[in-house]
C-alpha positions in Angstrom: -3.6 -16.8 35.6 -1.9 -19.6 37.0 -3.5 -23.6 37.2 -3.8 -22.6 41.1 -6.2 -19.8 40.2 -9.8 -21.8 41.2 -12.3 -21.1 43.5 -11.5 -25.3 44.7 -7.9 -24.3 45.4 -8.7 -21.3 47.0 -11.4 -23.3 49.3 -8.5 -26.3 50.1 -5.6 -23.8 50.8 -7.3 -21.4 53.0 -8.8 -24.2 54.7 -5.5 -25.5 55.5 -4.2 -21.6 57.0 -7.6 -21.3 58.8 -6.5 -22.4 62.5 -3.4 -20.1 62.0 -4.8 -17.5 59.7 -6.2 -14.7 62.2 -3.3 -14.3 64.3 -1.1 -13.4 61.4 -3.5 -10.8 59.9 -3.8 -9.1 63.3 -0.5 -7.0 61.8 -3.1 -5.4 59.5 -5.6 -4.2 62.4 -4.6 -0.5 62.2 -4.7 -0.3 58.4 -8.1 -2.3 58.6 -9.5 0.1 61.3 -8.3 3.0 59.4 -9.4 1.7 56.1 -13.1 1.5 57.9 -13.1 4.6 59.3 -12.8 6.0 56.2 -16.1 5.0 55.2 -17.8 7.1 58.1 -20.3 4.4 58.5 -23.3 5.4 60.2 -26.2 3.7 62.2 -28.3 1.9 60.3 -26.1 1.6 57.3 -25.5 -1.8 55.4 -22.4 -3.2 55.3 -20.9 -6.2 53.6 -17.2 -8.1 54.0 -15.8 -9.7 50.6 -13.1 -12.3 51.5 -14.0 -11.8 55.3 -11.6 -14.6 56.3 -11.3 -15.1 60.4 -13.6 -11.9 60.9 -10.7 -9.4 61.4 -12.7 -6.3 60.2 -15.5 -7.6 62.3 -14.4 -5.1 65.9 -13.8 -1.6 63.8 -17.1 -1.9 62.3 -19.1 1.1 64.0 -22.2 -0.4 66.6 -25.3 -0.1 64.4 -24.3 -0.9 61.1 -25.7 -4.1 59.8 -23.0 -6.4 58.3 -22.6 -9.2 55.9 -19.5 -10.9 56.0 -18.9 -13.5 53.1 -16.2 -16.1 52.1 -15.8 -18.5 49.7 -14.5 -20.7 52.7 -16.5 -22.6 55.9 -13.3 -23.1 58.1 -12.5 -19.5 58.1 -16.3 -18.3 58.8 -16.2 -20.9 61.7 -13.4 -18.8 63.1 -14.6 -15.8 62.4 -18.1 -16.4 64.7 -16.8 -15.5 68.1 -16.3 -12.3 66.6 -19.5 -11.6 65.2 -22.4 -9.3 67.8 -25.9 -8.2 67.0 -26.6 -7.4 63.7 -23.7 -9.3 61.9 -24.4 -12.3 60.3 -21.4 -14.7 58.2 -22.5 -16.7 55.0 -20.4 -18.9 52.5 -20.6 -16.8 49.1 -18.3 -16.4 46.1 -16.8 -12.9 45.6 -17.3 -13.6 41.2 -21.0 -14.0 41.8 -22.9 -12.6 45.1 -25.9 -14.3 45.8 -27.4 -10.9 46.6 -29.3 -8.1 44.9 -28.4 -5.1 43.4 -27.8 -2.3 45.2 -28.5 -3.6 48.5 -25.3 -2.2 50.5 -24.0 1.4 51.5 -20.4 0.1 51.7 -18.2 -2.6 50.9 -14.8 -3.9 52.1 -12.5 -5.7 49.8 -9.8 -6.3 52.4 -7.1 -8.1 51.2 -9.1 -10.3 48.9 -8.2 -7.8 45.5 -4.9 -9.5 44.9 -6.5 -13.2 46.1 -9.1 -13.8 44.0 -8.8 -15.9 40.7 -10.5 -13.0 39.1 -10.3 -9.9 40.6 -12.1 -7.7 38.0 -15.6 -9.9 38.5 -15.2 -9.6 42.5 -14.8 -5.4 41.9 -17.6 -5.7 39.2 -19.9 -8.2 41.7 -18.9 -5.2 44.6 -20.3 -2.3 42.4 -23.2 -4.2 41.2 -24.7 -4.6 44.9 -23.5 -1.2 46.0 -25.9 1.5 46.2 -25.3 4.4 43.8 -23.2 7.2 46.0 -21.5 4.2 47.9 -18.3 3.7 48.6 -15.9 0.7 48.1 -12.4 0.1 51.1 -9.9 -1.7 49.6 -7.2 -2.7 51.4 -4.7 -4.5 48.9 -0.8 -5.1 47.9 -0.8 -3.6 44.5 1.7 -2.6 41.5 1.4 0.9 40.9 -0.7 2.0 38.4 1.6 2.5 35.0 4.8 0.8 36.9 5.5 -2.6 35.7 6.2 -5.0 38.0 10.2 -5.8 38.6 11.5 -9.2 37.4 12.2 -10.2 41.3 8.1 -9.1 42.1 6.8 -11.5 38.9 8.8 -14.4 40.1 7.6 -14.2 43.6 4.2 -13.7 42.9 4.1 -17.2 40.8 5.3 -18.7 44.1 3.0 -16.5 46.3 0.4 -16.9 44.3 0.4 -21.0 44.8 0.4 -20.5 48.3 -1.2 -17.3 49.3 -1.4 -14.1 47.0 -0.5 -12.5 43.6 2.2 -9.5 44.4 1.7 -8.1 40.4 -1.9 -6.7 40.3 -2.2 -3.2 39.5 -5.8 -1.5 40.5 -6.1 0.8 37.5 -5.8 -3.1 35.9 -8.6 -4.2 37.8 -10.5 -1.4 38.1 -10.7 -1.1 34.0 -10.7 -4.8 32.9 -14.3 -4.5 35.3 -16.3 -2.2 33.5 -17.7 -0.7 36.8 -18.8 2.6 37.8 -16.5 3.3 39.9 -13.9 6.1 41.0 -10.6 6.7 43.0 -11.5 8.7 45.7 -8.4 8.2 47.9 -5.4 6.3 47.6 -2.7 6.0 50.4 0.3 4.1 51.9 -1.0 1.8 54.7 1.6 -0.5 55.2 5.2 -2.0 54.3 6.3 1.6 52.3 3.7 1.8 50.1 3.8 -2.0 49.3 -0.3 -2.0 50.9 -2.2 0.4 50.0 -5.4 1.4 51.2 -8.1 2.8 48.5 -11.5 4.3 48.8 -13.7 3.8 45.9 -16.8 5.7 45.0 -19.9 4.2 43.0 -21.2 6.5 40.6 -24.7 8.0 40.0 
């Protein structure tokens, strides 16, 4: 982890990208929608957004499904507002600890938060603990592949990245075993930029 990796810089940096933040992530609508429709969310269902940002995921959520969308951030929940319709609802919330109970959700997008978060493995862990048990996990992530190291050139632009934006190192399997969840791969495909985004459907256990 770098001296950047706080939940204060986090807060001050994506403060600053907030008023130019959502149309640069409108690049990752398809991957988003398709990453959604995976889940095969269904009325009624409870949904909640990790790292929701500007509210991109906000129009492919299905009508009827209840949603949560959380950020660590105000000034990117104030954008994300005009987005939100009946039975959404925005609230400022830390990924590493959820200020919600346990198994309270059907489904849970991690869009693009995996690689952002000073701890990743505590936000996956924090995901699984409020999922219900059969429920399913979209991430939607750049990631190392799993047993690849990351080249020279991808470690030294991530400690830049990383300051400003993202880490471009993180492997899943990583992640996925440093958080000790219950939790399996139950799809993992190419979404964007060759492979460079991928887009993974986890599955609670039990």
């Amino acid at each position: 982890m770098t001296p950047f990796d706080d939940n204060r810089w986090n807060r001050w940096r994506y403060s600053l990208w907030a008023p130019v933040y959502h149309p640069f992530v409108r690049a990752f609508d398809g991957a988003r929608q398709a990453s959604i429709a995976g889940l095969a969310l269904q009325p009624g269902q409870h949904v909640l957004i990790v790292g929701a940002g500007t509210g991109a995921d906000l129009p492919f959520v299905p009508e009827g499904v209840s949603v949560l969308a959380t950020d660590l951030t105000p000034a990117m929940l104030a954008r994300a507002r005009p987005r939100l319709r009946p039975g959404m609802e925005l609230r400022v919330m830390d990924g590493h600890a959820l200020d919600l109970p346990d198994e309270s959700f059907d489904a849970v997008l991690l869009h693009l938060v995996v690689a952002v978060i000073p701890d990743p493995a505590a936000c996956l862990r924090e995901a699984a603990r409020v999922l219900r048990p059969g429920g399913a996990i979209a991430v939607l992530d750049k990631f190392v592949p799993d047993g690849q190291r990351p080249s020279l050139a991808r470690r030294a632009a991530s400690r830049v990245a990383s300051v400003f934006f993202t880490h471009l190192d993180r492997r899943l399997g990583d992640v996925l075993a440093a958080s000790g969840a219950p939790l399996v791969v139950e799809s993992d495909e190419a979404a964007l930029a060759g492979g460079f985004f991928r887009r993974i459907r986890l599955r609670k256990q039990g």
